[in-house]
C-alpha positions as CSV (number, residue, x, y, z in Angstrom):
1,X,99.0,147.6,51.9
2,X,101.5,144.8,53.4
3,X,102.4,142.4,51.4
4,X,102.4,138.3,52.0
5,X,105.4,136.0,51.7
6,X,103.7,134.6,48.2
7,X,103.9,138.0,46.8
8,X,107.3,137.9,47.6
9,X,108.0,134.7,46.4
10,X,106.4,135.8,42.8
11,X,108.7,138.8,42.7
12,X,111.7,136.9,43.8
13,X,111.2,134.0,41.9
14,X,111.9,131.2,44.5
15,X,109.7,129.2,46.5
16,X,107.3,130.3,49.3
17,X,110.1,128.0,51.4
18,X,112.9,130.0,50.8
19,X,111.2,133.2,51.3
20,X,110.1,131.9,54.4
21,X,113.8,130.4,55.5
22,X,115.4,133.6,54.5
23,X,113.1,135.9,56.5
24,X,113.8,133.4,59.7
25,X,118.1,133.7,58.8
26,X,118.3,130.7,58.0
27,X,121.8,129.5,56.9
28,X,120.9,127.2,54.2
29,X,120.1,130.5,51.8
30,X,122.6,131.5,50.1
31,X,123.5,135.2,51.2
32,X,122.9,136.5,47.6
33,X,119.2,134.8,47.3
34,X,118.9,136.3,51.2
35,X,119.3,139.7,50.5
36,X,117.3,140.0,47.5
37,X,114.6,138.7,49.7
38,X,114.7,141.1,52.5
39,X,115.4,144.1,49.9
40,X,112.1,143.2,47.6
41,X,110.2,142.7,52.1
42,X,111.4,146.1,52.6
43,X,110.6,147.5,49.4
44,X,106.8,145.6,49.6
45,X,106.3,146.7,53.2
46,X,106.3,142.8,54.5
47,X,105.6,142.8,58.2
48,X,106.1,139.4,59.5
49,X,104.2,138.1,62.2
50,X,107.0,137.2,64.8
51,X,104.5,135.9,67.7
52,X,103.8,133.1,64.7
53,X,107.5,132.9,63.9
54,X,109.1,132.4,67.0
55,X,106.7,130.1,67.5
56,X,108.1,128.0,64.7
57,X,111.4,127.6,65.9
58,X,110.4,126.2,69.5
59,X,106.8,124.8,70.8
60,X,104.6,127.4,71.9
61,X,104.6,127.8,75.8
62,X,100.6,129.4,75.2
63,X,97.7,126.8,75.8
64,X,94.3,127.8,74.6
65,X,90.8,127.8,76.3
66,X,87.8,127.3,74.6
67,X,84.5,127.7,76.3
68,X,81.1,128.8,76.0
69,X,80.5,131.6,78.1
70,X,83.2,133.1,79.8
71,X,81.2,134.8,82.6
72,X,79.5,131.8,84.1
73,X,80.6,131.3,87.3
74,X,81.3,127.6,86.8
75,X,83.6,127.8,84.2
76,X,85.3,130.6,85.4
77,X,86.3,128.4,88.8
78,X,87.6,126.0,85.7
79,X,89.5,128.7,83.4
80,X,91.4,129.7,87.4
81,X,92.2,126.2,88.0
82,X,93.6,125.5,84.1
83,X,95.6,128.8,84.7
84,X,97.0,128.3,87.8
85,X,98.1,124.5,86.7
86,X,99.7,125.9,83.2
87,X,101.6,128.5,85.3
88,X,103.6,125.9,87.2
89,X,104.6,124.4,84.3
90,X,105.6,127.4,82.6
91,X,102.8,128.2,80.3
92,X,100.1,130.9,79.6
93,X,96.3,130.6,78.7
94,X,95.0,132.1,75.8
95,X,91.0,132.3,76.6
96,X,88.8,132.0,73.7
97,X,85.0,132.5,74.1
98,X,82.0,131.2,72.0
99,X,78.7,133.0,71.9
100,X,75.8,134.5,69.4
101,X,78.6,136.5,67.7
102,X,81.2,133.1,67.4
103,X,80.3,129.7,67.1
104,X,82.2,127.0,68.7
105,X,83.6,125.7,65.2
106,X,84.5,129.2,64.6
107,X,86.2,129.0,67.2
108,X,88.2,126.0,67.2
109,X,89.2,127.1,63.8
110,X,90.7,130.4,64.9
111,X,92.6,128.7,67.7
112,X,94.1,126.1,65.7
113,X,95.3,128.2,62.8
114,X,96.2,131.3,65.0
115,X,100.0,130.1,65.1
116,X,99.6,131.0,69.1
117,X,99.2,128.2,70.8
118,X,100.8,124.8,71.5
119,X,97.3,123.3,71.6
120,X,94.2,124.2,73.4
121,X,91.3,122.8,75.7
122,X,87.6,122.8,74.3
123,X,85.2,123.2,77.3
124,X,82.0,122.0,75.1
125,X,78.2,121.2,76.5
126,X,77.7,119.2,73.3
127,X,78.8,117.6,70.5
128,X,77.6,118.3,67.1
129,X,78.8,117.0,63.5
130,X,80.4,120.1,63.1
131,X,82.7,119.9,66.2
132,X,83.7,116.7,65.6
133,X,84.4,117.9,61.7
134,X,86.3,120.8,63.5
135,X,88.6,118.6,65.3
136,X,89.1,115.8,63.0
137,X,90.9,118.2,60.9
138,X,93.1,119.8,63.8
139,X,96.6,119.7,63.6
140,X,97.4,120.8,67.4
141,X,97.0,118.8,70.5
142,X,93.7,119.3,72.7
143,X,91.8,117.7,75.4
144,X,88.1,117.9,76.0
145,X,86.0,118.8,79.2
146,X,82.7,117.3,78.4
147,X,79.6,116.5,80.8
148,X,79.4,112.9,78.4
149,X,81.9,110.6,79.0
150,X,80.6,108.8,76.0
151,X,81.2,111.9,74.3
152,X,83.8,109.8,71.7
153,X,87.4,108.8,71.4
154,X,88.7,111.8,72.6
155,X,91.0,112.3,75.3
156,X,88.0,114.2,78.1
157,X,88.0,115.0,81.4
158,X,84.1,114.5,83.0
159,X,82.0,113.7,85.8
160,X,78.9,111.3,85.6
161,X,75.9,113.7,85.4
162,X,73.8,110.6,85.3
163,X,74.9,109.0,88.3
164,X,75.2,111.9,90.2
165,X,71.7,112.8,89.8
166,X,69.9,109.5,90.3
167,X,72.0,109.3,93.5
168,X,70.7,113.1,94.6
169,X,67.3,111.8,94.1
170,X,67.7,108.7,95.9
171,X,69.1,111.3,99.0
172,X,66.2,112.8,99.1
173,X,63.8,110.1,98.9
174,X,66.2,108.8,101.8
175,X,65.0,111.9,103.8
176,X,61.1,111.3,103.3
177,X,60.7,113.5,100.1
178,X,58.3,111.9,97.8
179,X,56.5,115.0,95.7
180,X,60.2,116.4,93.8
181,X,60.2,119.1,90.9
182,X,62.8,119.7,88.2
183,X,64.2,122.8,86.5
184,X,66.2,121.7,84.0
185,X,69.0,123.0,81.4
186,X,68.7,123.6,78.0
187,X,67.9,120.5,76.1
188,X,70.8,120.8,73.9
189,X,73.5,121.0,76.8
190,X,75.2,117.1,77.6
191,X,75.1,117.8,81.3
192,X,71.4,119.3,81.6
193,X,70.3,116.2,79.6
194,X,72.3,113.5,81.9
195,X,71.3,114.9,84.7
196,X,67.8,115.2,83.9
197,X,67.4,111.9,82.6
198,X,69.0,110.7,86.1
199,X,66.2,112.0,87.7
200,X,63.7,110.9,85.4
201,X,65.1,107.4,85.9
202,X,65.1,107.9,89.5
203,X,61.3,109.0,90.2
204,X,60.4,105.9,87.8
205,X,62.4,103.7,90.0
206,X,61.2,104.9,93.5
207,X,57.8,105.1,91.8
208,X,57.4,108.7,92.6
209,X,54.3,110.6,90.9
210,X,55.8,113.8,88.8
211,X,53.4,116.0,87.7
212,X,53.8,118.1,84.4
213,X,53.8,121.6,86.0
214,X,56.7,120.3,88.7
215,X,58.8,120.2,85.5
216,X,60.2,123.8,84.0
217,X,63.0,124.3,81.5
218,X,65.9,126.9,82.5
219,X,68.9,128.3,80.7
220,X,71.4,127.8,83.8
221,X,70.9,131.3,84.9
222,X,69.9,132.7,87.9
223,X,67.0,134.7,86.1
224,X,65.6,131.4,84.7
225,X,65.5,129.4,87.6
226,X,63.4,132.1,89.3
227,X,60.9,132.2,86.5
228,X,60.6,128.4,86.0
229,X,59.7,128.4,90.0
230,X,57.3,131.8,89.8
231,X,55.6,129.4,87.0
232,X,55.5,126.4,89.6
233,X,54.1,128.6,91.9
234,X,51.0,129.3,89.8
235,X,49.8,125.8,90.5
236,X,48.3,125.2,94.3
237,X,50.1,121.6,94.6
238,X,53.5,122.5,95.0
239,X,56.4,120.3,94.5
240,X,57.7,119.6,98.7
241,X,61.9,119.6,96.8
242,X,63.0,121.1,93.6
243,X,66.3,120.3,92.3
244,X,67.7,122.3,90.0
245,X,70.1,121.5,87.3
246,X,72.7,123.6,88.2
247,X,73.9,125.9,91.2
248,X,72.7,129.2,89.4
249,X,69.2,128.3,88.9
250,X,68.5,126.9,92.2
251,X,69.6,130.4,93.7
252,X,67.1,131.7,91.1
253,X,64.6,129.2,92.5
254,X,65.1,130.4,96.2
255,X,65.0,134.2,95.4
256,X,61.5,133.3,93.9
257,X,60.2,131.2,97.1
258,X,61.3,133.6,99.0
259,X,59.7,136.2,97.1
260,X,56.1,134.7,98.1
261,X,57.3,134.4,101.6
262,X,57.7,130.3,100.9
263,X,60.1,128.5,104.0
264,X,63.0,126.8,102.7
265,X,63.5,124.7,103.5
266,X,60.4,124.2,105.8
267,X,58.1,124.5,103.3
268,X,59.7,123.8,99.9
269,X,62.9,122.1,99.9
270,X,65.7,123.2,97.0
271,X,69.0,121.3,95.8
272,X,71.3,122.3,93.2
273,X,74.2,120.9,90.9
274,X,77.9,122.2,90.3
275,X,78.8,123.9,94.3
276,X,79.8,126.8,92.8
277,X,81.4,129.3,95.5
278,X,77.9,131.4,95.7
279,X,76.0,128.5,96.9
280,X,78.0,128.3,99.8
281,X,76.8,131.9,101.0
282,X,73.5,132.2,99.3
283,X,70.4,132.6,102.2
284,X,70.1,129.5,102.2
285,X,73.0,127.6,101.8
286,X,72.3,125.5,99.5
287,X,72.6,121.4,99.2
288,X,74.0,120.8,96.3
289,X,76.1,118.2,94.2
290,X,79.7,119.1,94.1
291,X,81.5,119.0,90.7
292,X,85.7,119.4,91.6
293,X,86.3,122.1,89.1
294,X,89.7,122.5,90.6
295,X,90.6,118.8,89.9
296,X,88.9,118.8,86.2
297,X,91.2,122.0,85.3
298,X,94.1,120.6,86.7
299,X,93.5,116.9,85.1
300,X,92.8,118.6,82.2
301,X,96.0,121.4,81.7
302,X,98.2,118.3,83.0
303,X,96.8,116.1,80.0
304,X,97.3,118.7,77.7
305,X,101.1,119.5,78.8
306,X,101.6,115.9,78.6
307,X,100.5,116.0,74.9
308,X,102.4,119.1,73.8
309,X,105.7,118.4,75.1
310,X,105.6,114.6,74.2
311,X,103.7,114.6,70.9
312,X,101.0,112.2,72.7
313,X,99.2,109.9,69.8
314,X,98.5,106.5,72.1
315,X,95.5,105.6,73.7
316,X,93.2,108.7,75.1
317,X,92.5,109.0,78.7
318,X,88.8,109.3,79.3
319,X,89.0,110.5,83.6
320,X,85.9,110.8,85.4
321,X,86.3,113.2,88.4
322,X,83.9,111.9,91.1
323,X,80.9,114.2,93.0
324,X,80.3,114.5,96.2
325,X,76.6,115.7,98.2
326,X,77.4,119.0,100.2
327,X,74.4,119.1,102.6
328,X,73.5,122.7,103.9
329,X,70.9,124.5,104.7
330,X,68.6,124.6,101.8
331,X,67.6,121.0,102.1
């Protein structure tokens, strides 16, 4: 079995330090203490880890990438953006992917004491206690790309999920729609919630009547939005729009309609969130609220270069990357 620098140390007698300084040829150990050192490594079968030591005589040129789910299609546009950004500064990614098997803490955690990176983005849907525990103890630079701009004093890159749904809804009572359902995303998720509650606040202030069954719950899949809408469907009074909360689910939405031979958008109407590069060729093209996931990677690798090569401790930035309403077929 390897050994550890401590177990040296012991056998040595000297400090973990020297060990340490001696393994890296340092000059400040004297040649006697050196060699004793890397005869009792050899004899121990020490094997050093030299991705974690090289990386302690310069600043890593690896940035990390935290995210939920690394085959969603949004954050995947994200993760190609961050890349392409890190690589024209000379740096790599190092993707790191939460999900039932990892939790987000778990992590952060192995990214910050991994000795890999230089410091690392977090890509989070919410903030818990134990996230913000996570990164109160960090000892790397990071920035966040969060859905809440209120999210804390942390330097984040955003969009307002809020505004940009209350403004959606206000589009399409602009157009004549007055009877609009909602699928939304899951209730612990920052943007599922903003947006939702943007259009909750947005029926209440154009005074439009919701009815229960015109609400469903989805999981930002493609399979969820179609069975929130088969579940709509049950009910004879129809909702004349849905909007979905995201891009995925309003596909999911359509393939249902469709399904029961339902017009879109002649007969039900369906918006989405995100403009992910499917909705652009999905039968119908779908309306949608554009998120700039190119501009949110890029703000976001740019922030975090900034703090690795400067040691950044000021003020955070807090940047909220506007949306835009892509109009197609759909609605």
């Amino acid at each position: 079995m390897a050994s550890t620098i401590k177990q040296i140390a012991q056998k040595a007698n000297v400090s973990i330090a020297t060990v340490s300084r001696a393994l890296s040829d340092n000059p400040k150990v004297q040649e006697v203490t050196r060699k004793k050192i890397l005869k009792l490594a050899k004899e121990l079968n020490y094997n050093p880890n030299i991705i974690a030591r090289n990386f302690a005589k310069r600043k890593s040129n690896m940035l990390g990438l935290i995210l939920p789910d690394i085959s969603d299609e949004f954050f995947a546009e994200i993760i190609h953006s961050i890349d392409e950004t890190a690589y024209e500064f000379g740096y790599f990614t190092l993707v790191v992917s939460s999900h039932k098997n990892r939790s987000m803490v778990e992590s952060i955690n192995t990214m910050m004491h991994s000795g890999l990176v230089g410091g690392f983005i977090l890509l989070t849907p919410f903030m818990s206690n134990d996230i913000a525990h996570a990164l109160s103890t960090n000892t790397v630079p990071y920035v966040l790309i969060s859905g809440d701009s209120e999210i804390g004093d942390y330097d984040v890159i955003t969009v307002d999920n809020y505004k940009s749904s209350f403004k959606l809804v206000e589009h399409l009572v602009a157009k004549g729609y007055k009877k609009i359902g909602h699928i939304a995303g899951p209730e612990e998720n920052n943007d599922a919630f903003l947006r939702k509650k943007g259009f909750a606040d947005a029926c209440k202030k154009f005074k439009l009547e919701v009815k229960d069954y015109w609400l469903a719950k989805g999981t930002f899949t493609m399979a969820s939005g179609e069975q929130a809408t088969l579940k709509m469907l049950k009910h004879n009074d129809m909702p004349r729009v849905i909007f979905a909360a995201n891009d995925m689910m309003a596909i999911g939405c359509c393939n249902a309609l469709k399904s029961k031979g339902i017009k879109i958008p002649e007969e039900v109407a369906v918006v989405g969130f995100d403009d992910i590069i499917l909705s652009e060729y999905s039968n119908p093209s779908l309306t949608t609220i554009k998120v700039d996931t190119d501009r949110i990677g890029n703000l976001a690798a740019q922030r975090l270069i900034e703090k690795v090569q400067k040691d950044v401790n000021g003020k955070v930035k807090k940047v909220v990357v506007p949306t835009e309403l892509v109009t197609r077929n759909s609605c």
